[in-house]
C-alpha positions in Angstrom: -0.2 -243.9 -23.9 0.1 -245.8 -27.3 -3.4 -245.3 -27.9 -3.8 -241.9 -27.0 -0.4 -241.7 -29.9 -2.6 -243.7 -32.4 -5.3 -241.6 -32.2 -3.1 -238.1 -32.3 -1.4 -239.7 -35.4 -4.9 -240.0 -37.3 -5.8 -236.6 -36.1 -9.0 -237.9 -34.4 -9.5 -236.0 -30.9 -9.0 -238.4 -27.6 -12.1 -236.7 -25.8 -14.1 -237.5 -29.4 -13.1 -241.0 -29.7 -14.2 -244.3 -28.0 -13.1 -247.5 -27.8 -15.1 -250.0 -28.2 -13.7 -253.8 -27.3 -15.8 -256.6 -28.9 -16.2 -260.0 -30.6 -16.3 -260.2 -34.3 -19.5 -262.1 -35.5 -19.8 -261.4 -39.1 -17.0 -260.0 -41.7 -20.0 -258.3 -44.6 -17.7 -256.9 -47.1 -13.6 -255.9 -47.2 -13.7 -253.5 -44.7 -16.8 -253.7 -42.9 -18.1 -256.4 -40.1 -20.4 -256.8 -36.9 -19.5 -257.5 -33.2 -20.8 -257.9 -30.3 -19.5 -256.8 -26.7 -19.0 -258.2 -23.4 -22.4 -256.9 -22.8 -24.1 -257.9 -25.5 -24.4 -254.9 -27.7 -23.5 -255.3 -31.5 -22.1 -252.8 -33.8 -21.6 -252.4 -37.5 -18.0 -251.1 -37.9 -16.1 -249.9 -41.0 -12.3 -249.7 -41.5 -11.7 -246.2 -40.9 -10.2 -244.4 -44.4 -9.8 -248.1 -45.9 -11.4 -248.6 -49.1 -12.5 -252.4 -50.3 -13.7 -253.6 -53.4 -18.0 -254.5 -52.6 -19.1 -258.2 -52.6 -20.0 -257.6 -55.9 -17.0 -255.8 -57.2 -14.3 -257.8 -58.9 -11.9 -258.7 -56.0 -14.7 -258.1 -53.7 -14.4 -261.6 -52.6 -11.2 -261.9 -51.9 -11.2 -258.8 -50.0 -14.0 -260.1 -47.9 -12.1 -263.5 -47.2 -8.5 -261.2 -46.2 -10.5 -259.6 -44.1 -12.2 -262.3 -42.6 -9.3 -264.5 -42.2 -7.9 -261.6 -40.0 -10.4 -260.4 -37.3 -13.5 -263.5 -38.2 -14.2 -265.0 -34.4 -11.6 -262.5 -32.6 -11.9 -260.4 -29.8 -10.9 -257.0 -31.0 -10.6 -253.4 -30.1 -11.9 -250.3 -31.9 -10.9 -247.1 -32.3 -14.0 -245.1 -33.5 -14.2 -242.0 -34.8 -17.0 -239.4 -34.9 -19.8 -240.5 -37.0 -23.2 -238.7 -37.7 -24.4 -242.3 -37.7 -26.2 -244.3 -34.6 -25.5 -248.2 -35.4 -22.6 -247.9 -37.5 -19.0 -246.4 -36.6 -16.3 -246.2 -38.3 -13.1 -246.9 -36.7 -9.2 -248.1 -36.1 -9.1 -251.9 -35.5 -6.4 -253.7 -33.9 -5.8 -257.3 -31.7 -3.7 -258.7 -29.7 -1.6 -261.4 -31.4 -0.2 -263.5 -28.8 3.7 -264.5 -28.9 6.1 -266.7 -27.2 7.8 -264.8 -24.4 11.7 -264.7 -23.8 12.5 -266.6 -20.9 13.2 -265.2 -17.5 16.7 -263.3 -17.7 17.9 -265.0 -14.0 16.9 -267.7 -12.2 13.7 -267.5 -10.1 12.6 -264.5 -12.4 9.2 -263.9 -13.4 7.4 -266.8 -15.1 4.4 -266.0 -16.0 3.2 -262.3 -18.4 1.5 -261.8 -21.6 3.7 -261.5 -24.7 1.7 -259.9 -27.7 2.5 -257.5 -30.4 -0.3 -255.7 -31.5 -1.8 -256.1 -35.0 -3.3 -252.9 -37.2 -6.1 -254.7 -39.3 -6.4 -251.5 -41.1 -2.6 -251.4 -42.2 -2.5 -255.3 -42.8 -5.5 -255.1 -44.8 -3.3 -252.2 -47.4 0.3 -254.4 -46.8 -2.3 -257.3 -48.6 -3.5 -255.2 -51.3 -6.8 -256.0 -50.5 -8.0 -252.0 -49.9 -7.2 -248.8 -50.7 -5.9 -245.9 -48.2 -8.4 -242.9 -48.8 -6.8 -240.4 -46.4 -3.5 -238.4 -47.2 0.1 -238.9 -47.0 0.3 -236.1 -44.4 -2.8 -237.7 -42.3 -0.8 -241.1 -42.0 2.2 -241.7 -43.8 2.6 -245.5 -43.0 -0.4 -246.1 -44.5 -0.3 -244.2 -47.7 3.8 -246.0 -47.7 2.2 -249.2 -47.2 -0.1 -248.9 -50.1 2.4 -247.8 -52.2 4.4 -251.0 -51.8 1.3 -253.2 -52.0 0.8 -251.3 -55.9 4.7 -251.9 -56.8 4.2 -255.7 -55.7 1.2 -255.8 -57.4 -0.9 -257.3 -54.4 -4.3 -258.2 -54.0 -6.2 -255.5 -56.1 -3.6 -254.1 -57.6 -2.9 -257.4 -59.6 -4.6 -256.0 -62.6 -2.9 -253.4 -64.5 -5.1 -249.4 -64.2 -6.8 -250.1 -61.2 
C-alpha cells in the first residue's frame, strides 16, 4: 500500500511503473548509477526529477561521493518510471535502513522481526544539497520543501552564492 501511495504522490501510474530490486555496482555521476539484480541483469538508473551537478561540473564531485556514500554496495529498490529508453530508467530509489527494535511489550512476546525505516535517496540527496528538485511544488511538495531548506542552509551546492 505504501508504494502504490508513493507512486500516486509522483503522479506515475501503478500499471506503468515497475519495480526493480537490485545491487548497486557503480555510483557514475550525482544522480545516476548501475545495478545488478538477483538474476543478473544490470541497469543504468537515474534519480527520477533530481538534478546533480556532472563529474565535471564544480560540485560534481561531491555530489557523486553523497551519492555514493548513500546507495554504493546496497541492495536497493526502484521505482521506475516510463522511459522511451531500453537500458536506462529513470526512477524512485529507496532502502531499507535497518534499526534496533523495541523490545517485546510482555513476557514471552515475539522476539524476533525486522525493524527498518525506509530511506528516500532521492529526498536525502535534496536535504544534502547535493541536487536540485526539477519537478513542481504541486507534483511533490516534500521535495520542492526539502530543497528549499537545503538553499536557506546553504548546503551542498547551494554553498555558493547565485547558483
Amino acid at each position: 500500500m505504501k508504494t502504490y501511495l508513493f507512486l500516486l504522490l509522483f503522479g506515475i501510474s501503478v500499471a506503468q511503473a515497475e519495480v526493480i530490486h537490485c545491487q548497486v555496482t557503480a555510483v557514475s555521476t550525482g544522480d545516476s548509477f548501475a545495478c545488478i539484480t538477483p538474476q543478473k541483469q544490470t541497469y543504468k538508473i537515474s534519480l527520477y526529477q533530481i538534478a546533480a551537478p556532472k563529474r565535471d561540473e564544480l560540485y560534481g564531485e561531491a555530489a557523486t561521493k553523497a551519492l555514493t556514500n548513500l546507495i554504493a554496495g546496497r541492495n536497493i529498490i526502484v521505482h521506475t518510471v516510463p522511459s522511451d529508453q531500453k537500458d536506462h530508467f529513470s526512477g524512485l530509489v529507496q532502502y531499507k535502513q535497518y534499526i534496533s527494535c523495541p523490545p517485546p511489550r510482555f513476557p514471552g512476546g515475539p522476539k524476533a522481526f525486522d525493524c527498518y525505516k525506509v530511506v528516500d535517496v532521492n529526498l536525502d540527496m535534496l536535504r544534502q544539497g547535493w541536487a536540485r528538485y526539477t519537478g513542481t511544488f504541486e507534483q511533490n511538495p516534500e521535495y520542492s520543501r526539502t530543497q528549499d531548506e537545503a538553499r536557506e542552509k546553504w548546503y551542498g551546492i547551494w554553498g555558493r552564492p547565485n547558483f
